[in-house]
N, C-alpha and C positions, 0 to 999 in steps of 0.2 A: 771884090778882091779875089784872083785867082789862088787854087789852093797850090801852097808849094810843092814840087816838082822833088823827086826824090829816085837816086838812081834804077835803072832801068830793071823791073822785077823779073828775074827767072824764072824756069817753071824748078828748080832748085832750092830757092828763097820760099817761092807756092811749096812743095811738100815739105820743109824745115818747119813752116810755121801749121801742119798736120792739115793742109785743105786738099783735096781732092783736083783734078784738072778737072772735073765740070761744075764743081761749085768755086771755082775762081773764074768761069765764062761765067754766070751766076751773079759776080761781083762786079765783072767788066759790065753786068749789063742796069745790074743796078746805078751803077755808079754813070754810067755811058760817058767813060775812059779807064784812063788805066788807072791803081792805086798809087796812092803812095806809101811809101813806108811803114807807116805810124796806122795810113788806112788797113794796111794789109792785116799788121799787129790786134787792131780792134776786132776786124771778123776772125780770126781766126779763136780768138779766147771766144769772140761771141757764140760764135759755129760750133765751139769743139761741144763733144757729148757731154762734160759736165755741165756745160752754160743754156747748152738747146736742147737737149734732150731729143734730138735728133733722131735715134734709133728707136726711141719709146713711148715719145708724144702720143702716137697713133692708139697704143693700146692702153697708157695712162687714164686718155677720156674716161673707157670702161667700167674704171674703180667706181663704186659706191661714195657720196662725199657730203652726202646731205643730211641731216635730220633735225628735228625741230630747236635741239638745242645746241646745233653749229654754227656757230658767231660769223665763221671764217673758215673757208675750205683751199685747197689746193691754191698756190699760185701768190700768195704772200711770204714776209718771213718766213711766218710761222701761224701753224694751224690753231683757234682758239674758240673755246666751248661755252658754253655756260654752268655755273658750278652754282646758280642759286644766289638767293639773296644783294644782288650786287656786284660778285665774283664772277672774273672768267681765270680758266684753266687754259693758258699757252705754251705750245709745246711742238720740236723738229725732231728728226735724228738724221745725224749726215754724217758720210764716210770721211775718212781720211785717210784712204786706203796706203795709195804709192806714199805719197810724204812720208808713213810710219814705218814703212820696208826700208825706205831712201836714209832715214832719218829718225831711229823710235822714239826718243825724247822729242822733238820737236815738232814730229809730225804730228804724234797721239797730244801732246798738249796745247798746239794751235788748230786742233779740231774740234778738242773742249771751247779752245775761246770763242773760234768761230760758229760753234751753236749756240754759245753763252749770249753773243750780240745778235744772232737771227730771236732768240727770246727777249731780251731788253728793248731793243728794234720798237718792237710792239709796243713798250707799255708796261709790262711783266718785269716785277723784281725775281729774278731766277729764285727757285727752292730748292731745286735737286736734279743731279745730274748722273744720267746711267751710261751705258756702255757696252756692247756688243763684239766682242775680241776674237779671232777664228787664227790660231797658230798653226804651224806646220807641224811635221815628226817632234816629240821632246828632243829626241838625239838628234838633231838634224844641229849639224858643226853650228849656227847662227840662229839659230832659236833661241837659245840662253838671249844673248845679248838682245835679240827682239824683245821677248817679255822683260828682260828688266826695263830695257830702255820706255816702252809703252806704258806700263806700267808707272815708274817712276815722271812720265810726261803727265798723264792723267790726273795721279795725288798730287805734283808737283804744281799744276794749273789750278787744279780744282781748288787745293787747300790754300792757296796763295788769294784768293777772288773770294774765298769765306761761303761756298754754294756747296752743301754735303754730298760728297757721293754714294748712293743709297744700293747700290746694285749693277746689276746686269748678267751677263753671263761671257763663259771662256769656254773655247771648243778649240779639239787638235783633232785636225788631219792631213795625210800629207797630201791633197791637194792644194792646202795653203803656204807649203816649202816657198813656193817661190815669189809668192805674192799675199803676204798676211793681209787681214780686215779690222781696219778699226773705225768704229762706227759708235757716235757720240749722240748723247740723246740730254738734254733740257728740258726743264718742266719750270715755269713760272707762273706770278699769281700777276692780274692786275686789277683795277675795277673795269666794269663792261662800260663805264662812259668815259673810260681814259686808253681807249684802242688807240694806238698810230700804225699808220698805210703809208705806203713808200709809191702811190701816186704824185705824181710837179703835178702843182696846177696854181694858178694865177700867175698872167704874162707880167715878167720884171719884177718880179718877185724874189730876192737873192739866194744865191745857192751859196751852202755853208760849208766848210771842207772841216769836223773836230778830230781832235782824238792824237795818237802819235803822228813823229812824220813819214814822209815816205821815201823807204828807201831802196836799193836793189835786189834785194831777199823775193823770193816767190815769182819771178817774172817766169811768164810758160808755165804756171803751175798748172792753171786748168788745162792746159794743151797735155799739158806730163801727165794730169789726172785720167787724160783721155784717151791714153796708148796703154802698149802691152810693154813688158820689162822686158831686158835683153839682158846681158851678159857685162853690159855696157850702164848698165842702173843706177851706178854710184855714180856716175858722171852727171847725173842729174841733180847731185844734190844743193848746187847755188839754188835749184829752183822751187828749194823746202823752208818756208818761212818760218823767222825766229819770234816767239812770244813773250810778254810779258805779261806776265799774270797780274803785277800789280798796276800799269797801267790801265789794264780794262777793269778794273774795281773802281778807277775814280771815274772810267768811262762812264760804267754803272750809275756811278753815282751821278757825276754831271747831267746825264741824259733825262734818267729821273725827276732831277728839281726841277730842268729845265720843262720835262713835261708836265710839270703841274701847273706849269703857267698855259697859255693859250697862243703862244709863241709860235710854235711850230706848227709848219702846213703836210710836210711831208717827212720820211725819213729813212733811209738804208741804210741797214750793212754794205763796207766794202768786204767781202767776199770774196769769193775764186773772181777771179779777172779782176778785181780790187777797183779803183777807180772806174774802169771801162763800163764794169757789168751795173755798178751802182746808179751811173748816171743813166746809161740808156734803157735800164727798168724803168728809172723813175718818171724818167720823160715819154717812153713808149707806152707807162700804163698810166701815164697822164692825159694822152694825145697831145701831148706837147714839144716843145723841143726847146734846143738845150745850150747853153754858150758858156765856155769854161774858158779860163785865164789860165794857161797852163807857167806864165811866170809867177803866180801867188799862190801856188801850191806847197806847203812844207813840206822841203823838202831836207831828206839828213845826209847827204852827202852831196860833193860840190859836181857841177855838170850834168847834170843826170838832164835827160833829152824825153820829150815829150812823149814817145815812145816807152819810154822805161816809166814814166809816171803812170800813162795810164795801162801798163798793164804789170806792175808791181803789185804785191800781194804783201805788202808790210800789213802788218797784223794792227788792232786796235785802232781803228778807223772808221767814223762814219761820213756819211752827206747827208742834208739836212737840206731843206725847204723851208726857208722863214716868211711870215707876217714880213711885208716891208715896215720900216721903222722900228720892228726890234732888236736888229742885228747887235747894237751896245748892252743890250740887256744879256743878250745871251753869248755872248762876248766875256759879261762879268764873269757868269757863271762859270764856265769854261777856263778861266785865267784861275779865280780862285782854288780851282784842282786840278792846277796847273797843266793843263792841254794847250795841245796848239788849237789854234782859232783861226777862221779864214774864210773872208768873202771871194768867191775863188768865179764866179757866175751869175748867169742867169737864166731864169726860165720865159721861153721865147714860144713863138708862136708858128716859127719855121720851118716843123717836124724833121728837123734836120740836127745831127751834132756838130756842132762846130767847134773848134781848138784854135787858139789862137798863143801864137809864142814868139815873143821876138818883134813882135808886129804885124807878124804873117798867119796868115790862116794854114796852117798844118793837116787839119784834117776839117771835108765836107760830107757828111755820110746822112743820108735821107735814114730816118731811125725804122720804119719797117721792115727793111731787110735784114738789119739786124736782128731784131725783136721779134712781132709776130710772122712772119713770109722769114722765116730762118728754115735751111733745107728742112724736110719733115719726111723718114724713110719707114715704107714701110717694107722692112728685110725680108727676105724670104726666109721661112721656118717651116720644118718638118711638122706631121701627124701627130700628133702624141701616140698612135699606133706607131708609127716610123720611127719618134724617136728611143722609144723603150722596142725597139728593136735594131736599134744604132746603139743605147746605153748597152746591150747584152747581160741585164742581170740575169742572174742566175736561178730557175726555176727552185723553191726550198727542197722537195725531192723529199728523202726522209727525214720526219723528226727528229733529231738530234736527244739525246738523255742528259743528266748528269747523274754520277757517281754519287757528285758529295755535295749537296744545296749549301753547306755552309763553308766551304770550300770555292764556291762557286760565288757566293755574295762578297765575302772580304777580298778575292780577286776581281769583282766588278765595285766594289767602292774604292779600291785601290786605283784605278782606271784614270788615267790622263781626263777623257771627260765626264767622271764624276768623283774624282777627288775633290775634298774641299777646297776651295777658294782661300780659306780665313788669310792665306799669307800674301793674297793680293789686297784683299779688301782690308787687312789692317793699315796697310797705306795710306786707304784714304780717310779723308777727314769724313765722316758718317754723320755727325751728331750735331756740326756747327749749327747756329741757327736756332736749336735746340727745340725743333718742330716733328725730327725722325723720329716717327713711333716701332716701325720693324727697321731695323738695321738688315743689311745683308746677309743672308742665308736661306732665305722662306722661299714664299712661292714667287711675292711682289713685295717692295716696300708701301711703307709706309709714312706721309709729314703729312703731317696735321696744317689746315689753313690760319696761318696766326690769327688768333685773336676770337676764330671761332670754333664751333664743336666739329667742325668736318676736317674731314680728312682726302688728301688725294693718295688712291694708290698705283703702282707705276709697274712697269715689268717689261722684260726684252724677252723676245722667243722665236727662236728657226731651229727645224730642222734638217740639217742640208743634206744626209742623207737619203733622208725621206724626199726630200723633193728631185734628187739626182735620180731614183729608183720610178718615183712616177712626179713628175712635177707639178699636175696639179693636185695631186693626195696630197702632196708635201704642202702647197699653198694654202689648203684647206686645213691643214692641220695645224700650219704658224698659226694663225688668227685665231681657231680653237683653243689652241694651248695659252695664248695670250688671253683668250677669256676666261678661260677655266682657271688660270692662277688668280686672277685680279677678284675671279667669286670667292676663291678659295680664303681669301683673308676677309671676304665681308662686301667688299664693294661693289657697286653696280655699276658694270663696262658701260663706257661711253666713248670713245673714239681710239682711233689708231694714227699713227704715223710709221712711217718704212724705211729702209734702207736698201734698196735691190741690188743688191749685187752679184754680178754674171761674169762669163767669160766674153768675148770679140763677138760683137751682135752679127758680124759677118758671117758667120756659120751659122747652116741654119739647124743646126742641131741645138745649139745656143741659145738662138732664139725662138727654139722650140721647148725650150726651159724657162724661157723669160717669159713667153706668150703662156703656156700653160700655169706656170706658178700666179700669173697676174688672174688668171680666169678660176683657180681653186681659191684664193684669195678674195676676188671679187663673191664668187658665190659665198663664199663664209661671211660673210660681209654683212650681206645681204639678208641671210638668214640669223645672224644673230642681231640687227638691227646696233649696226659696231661699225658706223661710217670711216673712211682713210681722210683725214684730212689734212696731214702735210705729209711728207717724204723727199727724197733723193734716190737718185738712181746713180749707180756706180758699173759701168760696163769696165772691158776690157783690162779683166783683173786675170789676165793670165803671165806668164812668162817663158821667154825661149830658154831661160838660161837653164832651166830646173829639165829640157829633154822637149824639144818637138812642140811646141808653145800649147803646156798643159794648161788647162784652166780651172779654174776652184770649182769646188760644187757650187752649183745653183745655191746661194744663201739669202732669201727675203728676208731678213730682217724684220722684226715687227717689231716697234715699240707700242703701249698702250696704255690708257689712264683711265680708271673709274675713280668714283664717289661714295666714299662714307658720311652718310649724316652724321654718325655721333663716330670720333675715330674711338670711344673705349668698346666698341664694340665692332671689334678687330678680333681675326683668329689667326694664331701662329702654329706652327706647324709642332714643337715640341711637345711632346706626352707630359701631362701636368700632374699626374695623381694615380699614385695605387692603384688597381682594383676596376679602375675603370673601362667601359666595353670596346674592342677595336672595331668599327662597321667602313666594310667597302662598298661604296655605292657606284651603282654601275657594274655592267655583265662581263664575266672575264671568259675569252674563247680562248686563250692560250695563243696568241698570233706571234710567233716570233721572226717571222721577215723582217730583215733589216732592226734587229733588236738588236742592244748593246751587250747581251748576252751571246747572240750568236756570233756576231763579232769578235768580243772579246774573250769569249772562252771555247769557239769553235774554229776562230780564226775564218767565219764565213761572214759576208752580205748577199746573200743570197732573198730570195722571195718579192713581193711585192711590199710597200710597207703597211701599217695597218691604218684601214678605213676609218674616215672620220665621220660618224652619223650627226649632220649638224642639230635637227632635230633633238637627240637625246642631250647635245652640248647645251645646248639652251633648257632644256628641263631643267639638268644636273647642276647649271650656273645658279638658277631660280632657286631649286632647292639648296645649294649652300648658303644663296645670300640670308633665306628663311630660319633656316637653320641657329645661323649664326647671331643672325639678328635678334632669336629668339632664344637665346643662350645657352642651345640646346645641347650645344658641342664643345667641346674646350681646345680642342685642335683640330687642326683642318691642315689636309696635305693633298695636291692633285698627284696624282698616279702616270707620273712620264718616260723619261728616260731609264730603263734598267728594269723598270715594272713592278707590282705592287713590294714585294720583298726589299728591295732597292729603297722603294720612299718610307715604309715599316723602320729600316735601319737608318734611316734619316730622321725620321722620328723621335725613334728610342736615343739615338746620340745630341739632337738639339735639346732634348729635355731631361738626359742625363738617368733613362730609365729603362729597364727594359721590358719586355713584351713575348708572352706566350702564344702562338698563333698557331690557331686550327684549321684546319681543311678538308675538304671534303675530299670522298672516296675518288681520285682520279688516276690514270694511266700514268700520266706522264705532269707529275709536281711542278719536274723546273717551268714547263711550258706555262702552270697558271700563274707561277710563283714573279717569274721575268720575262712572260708574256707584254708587250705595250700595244696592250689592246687601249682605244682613245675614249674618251667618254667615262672616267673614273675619276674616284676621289678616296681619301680612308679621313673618317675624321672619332673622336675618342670623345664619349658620352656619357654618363651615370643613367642615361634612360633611356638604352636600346631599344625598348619597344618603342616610345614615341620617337624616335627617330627614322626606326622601318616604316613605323605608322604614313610618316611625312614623305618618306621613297615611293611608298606605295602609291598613294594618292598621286603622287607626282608619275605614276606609270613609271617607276623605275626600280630597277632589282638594286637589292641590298642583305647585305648579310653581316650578323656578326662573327667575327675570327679571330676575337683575340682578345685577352684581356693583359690590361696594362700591371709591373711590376717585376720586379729582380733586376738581376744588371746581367741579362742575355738576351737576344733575339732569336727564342728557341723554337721550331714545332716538330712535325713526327719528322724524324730523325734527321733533325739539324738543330743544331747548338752554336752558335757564335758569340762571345763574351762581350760587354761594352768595351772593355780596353782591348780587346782584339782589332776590333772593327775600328775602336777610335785611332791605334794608333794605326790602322790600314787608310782610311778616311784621312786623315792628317800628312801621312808621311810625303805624298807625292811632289809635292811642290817644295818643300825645305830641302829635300833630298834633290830635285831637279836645281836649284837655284844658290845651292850650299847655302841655304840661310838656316838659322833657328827659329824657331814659333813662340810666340810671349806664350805666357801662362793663359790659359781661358778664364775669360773676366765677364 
């Protein structure tokens, strides 16, 4: 049967649907004719850079992704580990960048869903879900409405599906005016012999369509995920898919029961390209191919044309590969929590897609062109000499002083990004589940694995300044900073997942931020034996509207997850006791290049940012996990953003105590004070000598500077009070958002 015939394509229709005039000769030759319609629609969601990865394939390979206890590395749902005993640890993070700009309720909350189902997908009953947020100006006219609206999508998703949300992090600059980040992250538990793979395999075998129906919401999202904003951005918003949180809870659940049976062959998320990208996964990493009934697809509105099926983005949706002969069985399950159900195909032996509607074959697409032989570029990109002489940072020149140290700390906790959170994170549900051992504020949370003594702990980390000033320092330093919090509470790193997001890979200054940050990342990788084993890449996050199509900083996103054997032995960052010794471990040179200090109270980013010695990271990880394990220390804080003074007064205010700090004889205070020199930690001990004892040996400097008690965070001459600092710490966000703050509980 000839495939049907479909008015004559433009090269008008070709750039609407974001393809290239030589990646549509490309199509003409794969296909050897013309497309049609519906064909045209499938490569383009296939092709665009959310779906193919097009721009980054090439230097993806590079990442590190192996190690003895990786189940599952790149190129499924979701990446998944071994966690002991029986247990694996599954876990993505994916952007949901344009949707949350276009749309902040709907975008930020169907980015949660759609990492919630790349986690259940597998096997994995979700545990905890974190989040990665990068706002524009506070005062920027539509930022208000951005955060609330993201905000209120994220609790609103999260707390509706019963999955805690444990953390993450929130950064302003105004490179994000015009194109904010939101970047979702899932962590789930399953057993190691109940994994499911979204390979088809066996010919005639029925394809299952569960979950809601499908309707016109999201069509062109991956295409929209794959452009730059204009002026013109709200007009894109039919193509921002609407969610229901309480539907993918029975999704949850359905999926579940149904996999404890032995039913199921295969199974995907519908995803970006929803239908299109589901099936031609499943069948391309089957070597199979694929025959779908595009008239027994639910769908919820009357008309809707084969085209608009398969590339709809209706949310709470899967495909399924069954056992032939069980389709009734799992039919029941599916009806009893009330989903739609639907034998919608099959898997063939054709390598070919085929559609059929109406009686007509609508679309014949050979599935390698789509899948693996999809364009593969590799951009052209500047030197990292070249491009940190295109960025034009600003040599530091002279040392900068301050006047007044405690003057200078309440105006940097005061700071857009390092005011507290508490009035975003009261939002969400933190505790459901009742497995959260740290709630949000520390270094990394903390959930415990039901039922047994371990713990996973979790945490998100970029710094995008850092990476705009040198971008492979910056790359080298996400993954450090991702290690060094996850030792900081006790657990021992074990893998990463990402989020990369850049501006237009077409410039190769751009892609001399992407190539470099991917090569500072890899090396960190590598050296701290901290394999990548899922991620998303999110290009062309810039916009015309905001002046001349500026682009955001370089932001890697890291998400990461270690292991507690016993989760009561967990370290939290507040000061627990009187009298007791402050020791910072790790050497302080005073580096303040690209500090939050010189930023925010010099009004500079000037210098390079500070070196990450991977080396000493892994020492300083070892020894906290030591440390901790050995109950040496009662709190434990890594030394980041704002510099050792900064995490001191984070300290004294989580534990509601304050702290006398000494110092050695130096020139210039503020510099060691809000110095972010990398490779540090401050953790508070009743037995400083055995704690030097343990740096020492570990070849690393340490000292004690402070002992714990009063209610200020005083040393030679600076005095700042707990309720100074707290209500400076506090104020930012209730003041930006007109809200009030509950009482601290």
């Amino acid at each position: 049967m000839d495939v049907l015939e479909a008015p004559l394509i433009t090269a008008e229709t070709v750039a609407e649907h974001g393809l290239s005039p030589d990646e549509y000769h490309r199509i003409l030759k794969a296909l050897g004719r013309e497309p049609n319609l519906v064909e045209l629609g499938i490569f383009s969601v296939m092709w665009s850079e959310h779906c193919s990865y097009k721009s980054s394939r090439v230097h993806l390979k590079k990442l590190p992704t192996e190690a003895p206890w990786v189940i599952q590395g790149p190129g499924e749902n979701a990446g998944v580990i071994d966690i002991g005993d029986g247990h694996a640890a599954i876990f993505k993070m994916e952007s949901h960048n344009h949707p949350s700009y276009i749309e902040p309720y709907q975008g930020a909350a169907t980015g949660v869903g759609g990492i919630l189902r790349d986690v259940f997908t597998m096997g994995a009953r979700p545990v905890a879900n974190m989040n990665a947020l990068r706002f524009g100006r506070p005062d920027h006219p539509r930022m208000r409405h951005l955060i609330a609206g993201v905000v209120a999508g994220i609790g609103g998703y999260g707390n509706c599906v019963g999955v805690p949300t444990v953390g993450g992090e929130v950064n302003f600059d105004t490179a994000y005016d015009g194109n904010i980040l939101v970047n979702a992250m899932t962590v789930g538990v399953a057993r190691t012999d109940k994994i499911f793979y979204s390979a088809a395999s066996g010919i005639g075998n029925p394809i299952v369509y569960v979950g809601s129906k499908t309707g016109r919401d999201g069509i062109h999202g991956a295409t929209m995920a794959s452009a730059d904003f204009d002026e013109n951005s709200d007009e894109k918003r039919p193509t921002v898919q609407v969610g229901d949180p309480f539907t993918e809870k029975l999704l949850i659940e359905a999926c579940l029961e149904l996999m404890a049976t032995d039913a199921i062959v295969a199974i995907q998320d519908m995803g970006a390209a929803g239908l299109t990208s589901s099936s031609v996964e499943m069948a391309s990493k089957g070597g199979a191919g694929i025959r779908l009934d595009m008239n027994k697809v639910p769908c919820r509105e009357e008309g809707m044309t084969p085209y608009e099926m398969m590339l709809s983005e209706s949310q709470e949706r899967m495909l399924m590969v069954l056992k032939p002969g069980r389709e009734a069985e799992a039919e029941k399950i599916f009806r009893k929590w009330e989903l739609d159900f639907a034998v919608i195909g099959e898997v063939t032996d054709t390598g070919h897609m085929v559609l059929e509607f109406d009686g007509d074959v609508v679309c014949d697409i050979p599935l390698r062109p789509l899948a693996d032989d999809a364009p593969c570029y590799d951009r052209p990109h500047m030197s990292l000499d070249e491009y940190k002489s295109w960025a034009r940072v600003k040599p530091l020149g002279d040392m900068p002083e301050s006047t007044d140290i405690a003057a200078d700390l309440l105006k940097l906790i005061a700071s857009p990004n390092l005011a507290s959170r508490r009035w975003i994170w009261e939002q969400y549900d933190q505790s459901v589940g009742a497995d959260t051992v740290q709630r949000p504020g520390g270094d990394a949370a903390v959930v415990r694995v039901h039922g047994t003594s371990k713990a996973l702990a979790i945490t998100t980390d970029c710094t995008p300044r850092y990476c705009y000033a040198d971008p492979y320092e910056g790359g080298k330093q996400a993954i450090a900073e991702a290690y060094r919090n996850l030792c900081a509470v006790g657990a021992k790193p074990l893998a990463v997942t990402n989020c990369l997001n850049f501006g237009n890979p077409q410039r190769p200054e751009i892609m001399a931020q992407f190539v470099e940050c991917l090569r500072g990342m890899g090396d960190a990788c590598r050296a701290l034996d901290f394999p990548i084993i899922s991620g998303n890449v999110s290009l062309y996050n810039e916009s015309k509207a905001t002046g001349g199509g500026s682009a955001i900083l370089p932001t890697p996103a890291i998400g990461a997850v270690g292991l507690l054997e016993d989760w009561q032995r967990n370290a939290s960052v507040g000061f627990k006791g009187e009298g007791e010794t402050l020791v910072l471990l790790g050497h302080s040179t005073g580096h303040v290049g690209q500090s939050l200090w010189l930023d925010v109270i010099h009004g500079r980013r000037d210098g390079p940012p500070p070196p990450t010695d991977l080396d000493v990271e892994s020492r300083l990880g070892e020894l906290l996990r030591k440390l901790i394990g050995r109950g040496l220390v009662s709190a434990a804080h890594d030394v980041a953003d704002g510099g050792a003074l900064v995490a001191i007064a984070e300290m004294a205010l989580a534990g509601g105590l304050g702290v006398e700090v000494t110092l050695p004889n130096v020139a210039n205070p503020a510099a060691i004070l809000f110095g972010e020199d990398q490779g540090r930690a401050l953790v508070t001990t009743a037995d400083a000598d055995a704690v030097i004892a343990e740096a020492t040996a570990a070849n690393l400097f340490a000292a004690s500077i402070g002992k714990t008690g009063g209610d200020c965070v005083a040393g030679p001459g600076f005095n700042a009070s707990l309720s100074d600092l707290r209500a400076a710490h506090e104020g930012f966000f209730p003041r930006l958002m007109g809200a009030e703050l509950t009482p601290e509980f």
